[in-house]
ROTORKOL-233004 format. One record per residue (C-alpha): chain; y negated, z negated, x negated; residue number from 1. Coordinates in pm, 1 decimal. Each point is the difference from the previous one (the first is absolute). Layout:
<atoms>
{chaine->A py->Y pz->Z px->X num->NUM}
...
</atoms>
This chain:
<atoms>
{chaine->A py->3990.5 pz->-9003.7 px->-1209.2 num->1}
{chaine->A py->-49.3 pz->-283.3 px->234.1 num->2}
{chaine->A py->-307.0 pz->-69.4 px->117.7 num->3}
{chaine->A py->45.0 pz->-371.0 px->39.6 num->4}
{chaine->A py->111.0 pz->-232.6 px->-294.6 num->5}
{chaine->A py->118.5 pz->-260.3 px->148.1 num->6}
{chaine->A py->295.8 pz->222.1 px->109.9 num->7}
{chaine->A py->62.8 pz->80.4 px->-392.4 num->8}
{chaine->A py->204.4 pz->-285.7 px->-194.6 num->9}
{chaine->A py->-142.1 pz->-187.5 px->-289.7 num->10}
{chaine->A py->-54.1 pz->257.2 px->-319.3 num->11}
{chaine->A py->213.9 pz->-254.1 px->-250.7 num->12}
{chaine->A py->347.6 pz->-50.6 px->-105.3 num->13}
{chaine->A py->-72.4 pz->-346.1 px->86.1 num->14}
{chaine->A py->244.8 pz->51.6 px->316.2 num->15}
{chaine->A py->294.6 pz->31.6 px->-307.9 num->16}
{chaine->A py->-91.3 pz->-358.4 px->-175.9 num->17}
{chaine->A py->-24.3 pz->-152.9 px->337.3 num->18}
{chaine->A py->374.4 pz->92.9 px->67.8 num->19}
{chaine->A py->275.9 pz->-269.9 px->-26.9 num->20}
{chaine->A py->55.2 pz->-52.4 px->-364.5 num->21}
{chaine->A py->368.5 pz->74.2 px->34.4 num->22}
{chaine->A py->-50.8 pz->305.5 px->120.4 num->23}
{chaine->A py->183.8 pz->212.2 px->-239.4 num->24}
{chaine->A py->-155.6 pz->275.1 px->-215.6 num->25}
{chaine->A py->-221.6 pz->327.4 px->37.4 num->26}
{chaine->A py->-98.9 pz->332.3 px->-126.9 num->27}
{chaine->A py->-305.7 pz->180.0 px->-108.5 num->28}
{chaine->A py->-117.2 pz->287.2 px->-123.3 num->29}
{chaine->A py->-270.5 pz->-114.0 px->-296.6 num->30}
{chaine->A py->86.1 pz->-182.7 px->-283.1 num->31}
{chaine->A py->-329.3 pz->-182.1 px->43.0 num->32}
{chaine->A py->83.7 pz->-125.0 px->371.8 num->33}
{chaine->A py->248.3 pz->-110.9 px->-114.2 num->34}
{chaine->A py->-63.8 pz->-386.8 px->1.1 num->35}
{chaine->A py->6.6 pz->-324.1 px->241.8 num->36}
{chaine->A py->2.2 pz->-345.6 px->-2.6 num->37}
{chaine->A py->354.8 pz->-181.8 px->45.4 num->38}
{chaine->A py->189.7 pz->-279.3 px->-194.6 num->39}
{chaine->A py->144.3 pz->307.3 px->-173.4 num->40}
{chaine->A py->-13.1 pz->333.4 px->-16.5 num->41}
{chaine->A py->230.2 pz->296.3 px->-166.2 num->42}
{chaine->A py->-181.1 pz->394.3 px->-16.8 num->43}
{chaine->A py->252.4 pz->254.2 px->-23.1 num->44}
{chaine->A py->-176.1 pz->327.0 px->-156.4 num->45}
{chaine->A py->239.1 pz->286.9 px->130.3 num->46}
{chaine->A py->-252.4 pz->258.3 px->-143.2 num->47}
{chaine->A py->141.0 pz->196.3 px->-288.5 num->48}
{chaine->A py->-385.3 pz->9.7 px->-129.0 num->49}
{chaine->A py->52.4 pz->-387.5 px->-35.4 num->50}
{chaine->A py->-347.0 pz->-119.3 px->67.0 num->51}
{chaine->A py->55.0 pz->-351.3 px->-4.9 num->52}
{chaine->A py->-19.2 pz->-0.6 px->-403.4 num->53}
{chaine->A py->-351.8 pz->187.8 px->-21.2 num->54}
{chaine->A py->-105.1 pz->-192.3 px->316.2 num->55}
{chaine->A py->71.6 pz->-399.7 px->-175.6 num->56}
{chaine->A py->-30.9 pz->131.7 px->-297.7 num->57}
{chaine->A py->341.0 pz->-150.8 px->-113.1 num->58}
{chaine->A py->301.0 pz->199.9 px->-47.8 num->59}
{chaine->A py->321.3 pz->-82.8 px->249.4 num->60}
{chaine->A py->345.9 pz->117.7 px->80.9 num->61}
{chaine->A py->320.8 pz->-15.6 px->205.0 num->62}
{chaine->A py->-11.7 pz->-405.5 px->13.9 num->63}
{chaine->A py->-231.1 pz->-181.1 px->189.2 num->64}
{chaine->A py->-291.8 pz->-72.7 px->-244.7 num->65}
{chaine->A py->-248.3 pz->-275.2 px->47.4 num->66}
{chaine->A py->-373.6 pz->167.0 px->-21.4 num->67}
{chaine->A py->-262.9 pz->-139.2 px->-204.1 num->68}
{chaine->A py->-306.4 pz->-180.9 px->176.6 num->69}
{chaine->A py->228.7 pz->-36.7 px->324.9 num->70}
{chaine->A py->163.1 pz->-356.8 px->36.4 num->71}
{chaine->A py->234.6 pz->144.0 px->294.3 num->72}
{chaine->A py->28.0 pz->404.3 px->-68.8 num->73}
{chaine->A py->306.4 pz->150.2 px->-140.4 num->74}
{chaine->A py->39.3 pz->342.5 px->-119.8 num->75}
{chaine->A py->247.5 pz->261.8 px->-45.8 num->76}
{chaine->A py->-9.6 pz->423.5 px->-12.5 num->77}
{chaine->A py->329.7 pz->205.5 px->95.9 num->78}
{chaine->A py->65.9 pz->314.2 px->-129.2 num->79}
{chaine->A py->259.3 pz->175.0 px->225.2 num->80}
{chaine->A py->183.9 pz->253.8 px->-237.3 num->81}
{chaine->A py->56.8 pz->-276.6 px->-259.5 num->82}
{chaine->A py->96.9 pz->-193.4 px->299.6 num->83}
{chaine->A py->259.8 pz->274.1 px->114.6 num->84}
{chaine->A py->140.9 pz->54.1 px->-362.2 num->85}
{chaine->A py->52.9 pz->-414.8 px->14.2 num->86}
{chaine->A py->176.2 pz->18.6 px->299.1 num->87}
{chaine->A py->256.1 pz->291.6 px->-115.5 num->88}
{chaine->A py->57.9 pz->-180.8 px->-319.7 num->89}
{chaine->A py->96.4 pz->-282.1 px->188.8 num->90}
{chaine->A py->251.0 pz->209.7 px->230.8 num->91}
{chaine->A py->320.0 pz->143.5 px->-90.0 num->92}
{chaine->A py->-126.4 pz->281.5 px->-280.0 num->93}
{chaine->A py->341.1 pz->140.7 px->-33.1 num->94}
{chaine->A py->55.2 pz->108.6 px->425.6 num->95}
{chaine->A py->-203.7 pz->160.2 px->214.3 num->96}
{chaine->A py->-157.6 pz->-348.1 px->90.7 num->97}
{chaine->A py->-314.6 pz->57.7 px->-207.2 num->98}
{chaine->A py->-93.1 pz->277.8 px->173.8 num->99}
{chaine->A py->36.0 pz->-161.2 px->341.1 num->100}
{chaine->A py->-231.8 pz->-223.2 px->-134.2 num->101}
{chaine->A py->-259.2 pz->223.2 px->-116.8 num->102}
{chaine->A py->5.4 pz->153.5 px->325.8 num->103}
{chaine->A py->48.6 pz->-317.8 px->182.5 num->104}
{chaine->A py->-335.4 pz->-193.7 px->-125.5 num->105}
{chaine->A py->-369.7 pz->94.0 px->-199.0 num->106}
{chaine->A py->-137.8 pz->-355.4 px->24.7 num->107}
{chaine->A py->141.8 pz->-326.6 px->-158.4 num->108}
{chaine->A py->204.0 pz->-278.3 px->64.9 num->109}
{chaine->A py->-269.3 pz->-174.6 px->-159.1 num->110}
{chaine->A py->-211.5 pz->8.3 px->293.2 num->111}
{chaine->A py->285.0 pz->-39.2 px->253.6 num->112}
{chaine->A py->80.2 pz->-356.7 px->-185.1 num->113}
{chaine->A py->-311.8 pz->-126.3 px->16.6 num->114}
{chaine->A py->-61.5 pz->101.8 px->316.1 num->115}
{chaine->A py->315.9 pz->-126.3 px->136.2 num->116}
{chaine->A py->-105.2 pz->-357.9 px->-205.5 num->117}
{chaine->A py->-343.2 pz->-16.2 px->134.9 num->118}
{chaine->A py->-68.4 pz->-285.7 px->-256.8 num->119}
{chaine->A py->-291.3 pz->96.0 px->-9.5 num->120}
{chaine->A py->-253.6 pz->-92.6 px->278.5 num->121}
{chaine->A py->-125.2 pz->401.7 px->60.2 num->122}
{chaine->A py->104.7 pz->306.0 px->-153.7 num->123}
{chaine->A py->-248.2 pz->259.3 px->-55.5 num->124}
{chaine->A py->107.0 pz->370.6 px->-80.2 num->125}
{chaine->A py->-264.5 pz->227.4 px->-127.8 num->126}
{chaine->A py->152.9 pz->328.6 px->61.5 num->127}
{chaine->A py->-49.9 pz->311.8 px->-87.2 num->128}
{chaine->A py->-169.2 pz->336.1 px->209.2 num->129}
{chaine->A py->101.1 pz->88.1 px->325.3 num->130}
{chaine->A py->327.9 pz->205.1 px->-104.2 num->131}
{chaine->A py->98.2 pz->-247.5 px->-243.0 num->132}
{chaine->A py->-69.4 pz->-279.1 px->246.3 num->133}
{chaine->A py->163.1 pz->164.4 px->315.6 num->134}
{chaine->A py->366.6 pz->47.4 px->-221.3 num->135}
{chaine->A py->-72.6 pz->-366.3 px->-120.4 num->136}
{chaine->A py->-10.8 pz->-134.4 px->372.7 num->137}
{chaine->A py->300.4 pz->235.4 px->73.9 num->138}
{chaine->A py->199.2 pz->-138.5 px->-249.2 num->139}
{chaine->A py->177.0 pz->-297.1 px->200.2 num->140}
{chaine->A py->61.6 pz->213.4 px->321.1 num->141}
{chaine->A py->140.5 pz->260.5 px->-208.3 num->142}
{chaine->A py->219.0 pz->-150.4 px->-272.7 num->143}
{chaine->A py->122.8 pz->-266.3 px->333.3 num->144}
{chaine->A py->113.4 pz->352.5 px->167.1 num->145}
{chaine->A py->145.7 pz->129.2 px->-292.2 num->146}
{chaine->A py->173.3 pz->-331.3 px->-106.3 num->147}
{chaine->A py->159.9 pz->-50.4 px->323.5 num->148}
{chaine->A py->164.5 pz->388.5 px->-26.3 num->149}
{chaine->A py->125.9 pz->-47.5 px->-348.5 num->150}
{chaine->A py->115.5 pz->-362.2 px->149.3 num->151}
{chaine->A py->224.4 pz->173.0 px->249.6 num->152}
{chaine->A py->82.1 pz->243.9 px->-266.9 num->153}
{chaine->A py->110.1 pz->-237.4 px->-247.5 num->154}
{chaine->A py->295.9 pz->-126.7 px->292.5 num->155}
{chaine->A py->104.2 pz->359.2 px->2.1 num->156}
{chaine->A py->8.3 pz->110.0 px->-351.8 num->157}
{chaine->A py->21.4 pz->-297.3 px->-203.7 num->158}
{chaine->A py->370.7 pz->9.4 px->-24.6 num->159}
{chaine->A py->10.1 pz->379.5 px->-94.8 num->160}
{chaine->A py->-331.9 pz->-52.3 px->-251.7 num->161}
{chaine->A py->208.1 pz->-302.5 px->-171.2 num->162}
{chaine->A py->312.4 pz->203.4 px->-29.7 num->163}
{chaine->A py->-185.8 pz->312.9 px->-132.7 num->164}
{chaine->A py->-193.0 pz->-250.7 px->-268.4 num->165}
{chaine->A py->250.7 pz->-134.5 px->-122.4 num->166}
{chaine->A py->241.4 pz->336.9 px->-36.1 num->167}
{chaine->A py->-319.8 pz->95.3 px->-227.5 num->168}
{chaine->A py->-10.2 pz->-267.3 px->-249.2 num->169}
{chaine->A py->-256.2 pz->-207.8 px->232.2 num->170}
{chaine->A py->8.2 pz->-384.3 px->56.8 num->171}
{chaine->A py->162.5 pz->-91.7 px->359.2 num->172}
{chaine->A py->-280.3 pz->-219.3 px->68.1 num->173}
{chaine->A py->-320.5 pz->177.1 px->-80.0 num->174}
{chaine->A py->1.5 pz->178.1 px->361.6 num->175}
{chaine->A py->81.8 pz->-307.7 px->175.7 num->176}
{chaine->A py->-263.7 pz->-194.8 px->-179.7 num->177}
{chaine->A py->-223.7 pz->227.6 px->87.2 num->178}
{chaine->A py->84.3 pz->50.3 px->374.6 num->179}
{chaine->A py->-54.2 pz->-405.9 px->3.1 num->180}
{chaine->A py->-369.7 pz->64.4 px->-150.6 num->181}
{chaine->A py->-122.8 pz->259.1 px->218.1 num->182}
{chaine->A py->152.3 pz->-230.6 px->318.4 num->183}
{chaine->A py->-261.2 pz->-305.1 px->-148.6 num->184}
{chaine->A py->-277.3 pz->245.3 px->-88.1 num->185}
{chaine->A py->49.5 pz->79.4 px->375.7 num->186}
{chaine->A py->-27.3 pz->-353.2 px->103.8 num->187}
{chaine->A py->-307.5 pz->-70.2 px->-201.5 num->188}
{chaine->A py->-141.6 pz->356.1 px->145.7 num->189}
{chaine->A py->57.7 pz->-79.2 px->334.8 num->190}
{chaine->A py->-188.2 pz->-325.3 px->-59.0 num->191}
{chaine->A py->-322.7 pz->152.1 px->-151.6 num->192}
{chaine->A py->0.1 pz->260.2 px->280.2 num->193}
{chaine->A py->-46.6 pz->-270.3 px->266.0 num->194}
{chaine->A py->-254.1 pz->-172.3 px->-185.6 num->195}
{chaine->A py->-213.1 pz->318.0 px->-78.5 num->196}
{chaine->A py->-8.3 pz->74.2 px->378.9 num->197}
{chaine->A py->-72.7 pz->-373.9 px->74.5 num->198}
{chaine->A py->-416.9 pz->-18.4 px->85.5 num->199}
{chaine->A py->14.0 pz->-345.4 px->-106.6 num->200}
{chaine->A py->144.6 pz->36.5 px->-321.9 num->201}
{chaine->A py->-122.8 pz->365.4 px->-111.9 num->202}
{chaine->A py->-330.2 pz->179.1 px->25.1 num->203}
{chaine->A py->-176.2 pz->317.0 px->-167.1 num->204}
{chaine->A py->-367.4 pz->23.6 px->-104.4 num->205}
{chaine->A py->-100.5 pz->396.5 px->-39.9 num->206}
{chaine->A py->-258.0 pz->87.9 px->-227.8 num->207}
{chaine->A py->-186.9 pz->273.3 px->18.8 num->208}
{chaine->A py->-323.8 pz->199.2 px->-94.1 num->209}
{chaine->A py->-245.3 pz->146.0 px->297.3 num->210}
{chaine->A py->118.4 pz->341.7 px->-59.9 num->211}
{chaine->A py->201.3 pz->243.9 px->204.7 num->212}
{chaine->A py->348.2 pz->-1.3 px->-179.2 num->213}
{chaine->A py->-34.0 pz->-313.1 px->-81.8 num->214}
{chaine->A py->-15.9 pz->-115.8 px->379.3 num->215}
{chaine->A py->256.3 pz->287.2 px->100.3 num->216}
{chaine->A py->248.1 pz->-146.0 px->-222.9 num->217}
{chaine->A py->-87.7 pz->-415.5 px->134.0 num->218}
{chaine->A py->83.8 pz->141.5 px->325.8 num->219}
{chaine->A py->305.7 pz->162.4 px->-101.8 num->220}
{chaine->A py->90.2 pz->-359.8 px->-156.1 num->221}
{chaine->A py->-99.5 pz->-179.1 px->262.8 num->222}
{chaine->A py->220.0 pz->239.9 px->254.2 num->223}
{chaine->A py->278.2 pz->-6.1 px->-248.9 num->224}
{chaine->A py->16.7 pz->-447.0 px->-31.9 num->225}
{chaine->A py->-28.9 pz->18.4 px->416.0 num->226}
{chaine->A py->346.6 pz->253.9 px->-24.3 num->227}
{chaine->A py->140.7 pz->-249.3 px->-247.9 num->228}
{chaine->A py->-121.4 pz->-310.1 px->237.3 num->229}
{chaine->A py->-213.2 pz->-141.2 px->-338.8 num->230}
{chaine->A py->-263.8 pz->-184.9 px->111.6 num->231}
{chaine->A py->-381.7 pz->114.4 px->-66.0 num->232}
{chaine->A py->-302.1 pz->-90.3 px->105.7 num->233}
{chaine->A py->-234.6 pz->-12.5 px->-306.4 num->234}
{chaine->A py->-220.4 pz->293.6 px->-147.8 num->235}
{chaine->A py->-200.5 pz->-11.7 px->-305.1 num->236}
{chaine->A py->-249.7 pz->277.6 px->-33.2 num->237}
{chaine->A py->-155.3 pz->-29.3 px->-386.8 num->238}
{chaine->A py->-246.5 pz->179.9 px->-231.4 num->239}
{chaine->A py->-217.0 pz->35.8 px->285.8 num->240}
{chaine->A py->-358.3 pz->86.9 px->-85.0 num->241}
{chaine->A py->-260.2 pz->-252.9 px->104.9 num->242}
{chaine->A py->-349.1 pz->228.9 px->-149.1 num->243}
{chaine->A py->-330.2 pz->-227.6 px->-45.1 num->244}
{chaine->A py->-264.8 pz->116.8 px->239.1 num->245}
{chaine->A py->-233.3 pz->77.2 px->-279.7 num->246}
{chaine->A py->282.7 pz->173.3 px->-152.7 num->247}
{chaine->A py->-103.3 pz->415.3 px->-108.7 num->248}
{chaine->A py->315.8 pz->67.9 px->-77.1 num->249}
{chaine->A py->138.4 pz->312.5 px->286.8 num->250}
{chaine->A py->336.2 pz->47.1 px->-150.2 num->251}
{chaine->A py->37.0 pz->-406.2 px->118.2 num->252}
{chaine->A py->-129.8 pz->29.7 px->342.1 num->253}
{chaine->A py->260.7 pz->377.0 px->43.1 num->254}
{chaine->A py->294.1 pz->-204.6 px->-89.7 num->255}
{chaine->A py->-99.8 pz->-333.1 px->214.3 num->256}
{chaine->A py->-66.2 pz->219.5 px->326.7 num->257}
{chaine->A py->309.8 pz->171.2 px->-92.4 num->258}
{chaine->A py->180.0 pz->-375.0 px->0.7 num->259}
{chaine->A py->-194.7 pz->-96.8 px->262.5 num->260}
{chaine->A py->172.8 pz->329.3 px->209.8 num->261}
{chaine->A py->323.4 pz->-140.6 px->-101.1 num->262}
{chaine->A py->-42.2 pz->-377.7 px->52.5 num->263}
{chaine->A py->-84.2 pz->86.7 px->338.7 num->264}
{chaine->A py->298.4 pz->167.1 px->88.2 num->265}
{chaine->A py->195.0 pz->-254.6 px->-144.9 num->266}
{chaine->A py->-127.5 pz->-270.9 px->234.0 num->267}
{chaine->A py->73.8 pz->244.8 px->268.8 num->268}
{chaine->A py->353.1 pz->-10.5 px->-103.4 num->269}
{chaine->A py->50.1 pz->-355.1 px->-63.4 num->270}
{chaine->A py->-308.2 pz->-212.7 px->99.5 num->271}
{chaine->A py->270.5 pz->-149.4 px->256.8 num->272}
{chaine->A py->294.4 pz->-131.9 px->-182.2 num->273}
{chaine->A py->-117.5 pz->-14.0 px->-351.3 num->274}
{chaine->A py->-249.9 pz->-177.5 px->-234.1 num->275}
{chaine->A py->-202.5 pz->251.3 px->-170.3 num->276}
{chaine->A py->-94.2 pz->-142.1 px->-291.2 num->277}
{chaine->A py->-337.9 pz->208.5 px->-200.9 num->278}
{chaine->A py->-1.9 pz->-76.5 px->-352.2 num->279}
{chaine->A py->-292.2 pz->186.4 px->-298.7 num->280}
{chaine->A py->63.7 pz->261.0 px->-275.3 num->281}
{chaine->A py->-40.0 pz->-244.1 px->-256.0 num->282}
{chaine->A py->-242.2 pz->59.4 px->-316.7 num->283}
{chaine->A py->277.8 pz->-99.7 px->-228.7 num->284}
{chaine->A py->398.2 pz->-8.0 px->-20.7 num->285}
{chaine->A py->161.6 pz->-339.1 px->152.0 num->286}
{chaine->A py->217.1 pz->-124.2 px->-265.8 num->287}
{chaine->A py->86.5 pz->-299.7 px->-169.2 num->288}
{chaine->A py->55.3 pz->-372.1 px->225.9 num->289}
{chaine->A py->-387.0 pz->-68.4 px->47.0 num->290}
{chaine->A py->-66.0 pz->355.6 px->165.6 num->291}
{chaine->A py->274.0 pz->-17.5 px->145.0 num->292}
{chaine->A py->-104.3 pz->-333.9 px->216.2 num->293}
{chaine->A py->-341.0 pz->93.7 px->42.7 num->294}
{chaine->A py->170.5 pz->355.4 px->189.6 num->295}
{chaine->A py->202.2 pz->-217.9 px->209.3 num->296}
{chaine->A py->-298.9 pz->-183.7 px->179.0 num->297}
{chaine->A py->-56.5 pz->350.0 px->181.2 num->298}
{chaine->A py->281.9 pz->-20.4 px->122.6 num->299}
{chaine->A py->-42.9 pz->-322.3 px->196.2 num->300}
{chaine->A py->-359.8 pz->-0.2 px->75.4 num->301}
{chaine->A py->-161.2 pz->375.5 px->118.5 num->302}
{chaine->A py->-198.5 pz->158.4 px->-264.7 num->303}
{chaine->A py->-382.2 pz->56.7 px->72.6 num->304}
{chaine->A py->-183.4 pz->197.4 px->-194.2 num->305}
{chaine->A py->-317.3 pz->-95.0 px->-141.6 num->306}
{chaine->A py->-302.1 pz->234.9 px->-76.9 num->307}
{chaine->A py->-111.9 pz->-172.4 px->-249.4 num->308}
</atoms>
């Protein structure tokens, strides 16, 4: 760790509010991070658990949801294989297009719309773990690649494909039709690539806990949004122990010198681009809007804990 402060950057997500408020969307990795202060505001739960519902206490679902409590907070939770069986159904069921499709895309057009929109002033996606998350940022680059190959396939083949579907009983059109989709999806996919690898537009918060795999894996994020060119440059460390001085209790003061072994080496990683931000384990769950706000005030203003 360093042993100056100054050099270390202010412990808040503070630096995130402070951004132009046109600056596009971001992602995190906590459902309870998952907040800020705009004209308005859409979280995107891409965790299969769906958190959001248990976290506001209000149940949501594939269309943007206003929360409870929250004048400017929307809310909606994907689920990616209903998502998937949406998009086949949607596709030609009777070729071979469905499958394409299946292989083609595991997140939803959903998103990609309201992305693409950005009516909204930021767009907040509260992802899943690291594997989950790394496919989820993946996505555009991918399905752009793949798009832009079945594209130049489409030039080649269409003719025969049309011939062959309709010598089977199939309508002349279908492939066509769908040829013309997957040449918009592209479009749209192309667009949300540039603006996920735009710093001004798109950031990701990690959150983690000061233990070893959870670190391990924040640095294998953190290496894997620098490969995609996804901008970073926030860390949240929570349930940290913070053990009262008159405290008797050993198993506390193992796990905080345990933390304490960890938080250290996570300065030493990223004391110099990133703001580390230390929040408590917290005596009781964070859920419903009033919790909710009181958790976000740590997240602008360093916690300090009291031994009181």
């Amino acid at each position: 760790m360093s042993d100056t402060s100054d050099e270390q950057l202010v412990p808040t997500l503070q630096n995130i509010l402070d951004q132009n408020p046109s600056s596009g969307y971001f992602a995190v990795r906590k459902t309870t991070t998952s907040s800020q202060c705009r004209e308005s505001v859409l979280l995107i739960s891409t965790d299969p658990a769906h958190n959001l519902s248990d976290a506001f206490g209000q149940k949501f679902s594939k269309d943007a949801t206003k929360v409870n409590g929250f004048a400017n907070l929307y809310a909606m939770e994907i689920d990616p294989t209903s998502a998937i069986q949406e998009m086949i159904e949607q596709s030609d069921q009777n070729g071979m297009m469905g499958s394409m499709m299946q292989d083609l895309a595991f997140a939803i057009p959903g998103i990609m719309k309201h992305v693409k929109s950005m009516q909204y002033s930021v767009i907040v996606f509260d992802t899943a773990p690291t594997g989950h998350t790394l496919r989820f940022l993946s996505f555009p680059t991918v399905l752009e690649k793949a798009l832009s190959k079945l594209s130049s396939l489409s030039g080649q083949f269409g003719p025969m494909l049309r011939q062959m579907s309709s010598m089977m009983g199939g309508q002349q059109d279908s492939q066509e039709d769908m040829f013309a989709k997957l040449e918009s999806m592209r479009a749209v996919i192309n667009e949300v690539n540039a603006q996920f690898k735009d710093a001004e537009k798109t950031t990701f918060v990690c959150v983690c806990i000061s233990e070893f795999l959870s670190l391990y894996e924040t640095e294998r994020l953190v290496q894997e949004l620098t490969a995609y060119e996804i901008d970073t440059h926030n860390v949240v460390v929570n349930q940290l122990l913070f053990p009262k001085k008159s405290s008797n209790c050993e198993h506390c003061m193992v796990r905080q010198k345990m933390q304490q072994k960890y938080l250290a080496e996570a300065h030493e990683l990223y004391d110099e681009f990133f703001h580390i931000v230390q929040l408590p384990l917290l005596t009781e769950e964070v859920r419903g809007p009033e919790k909710l706000k009181a958790f976000s005030k740590m997240l602008v203003e360093p916690y300090v804990p009291t031994d009181d």
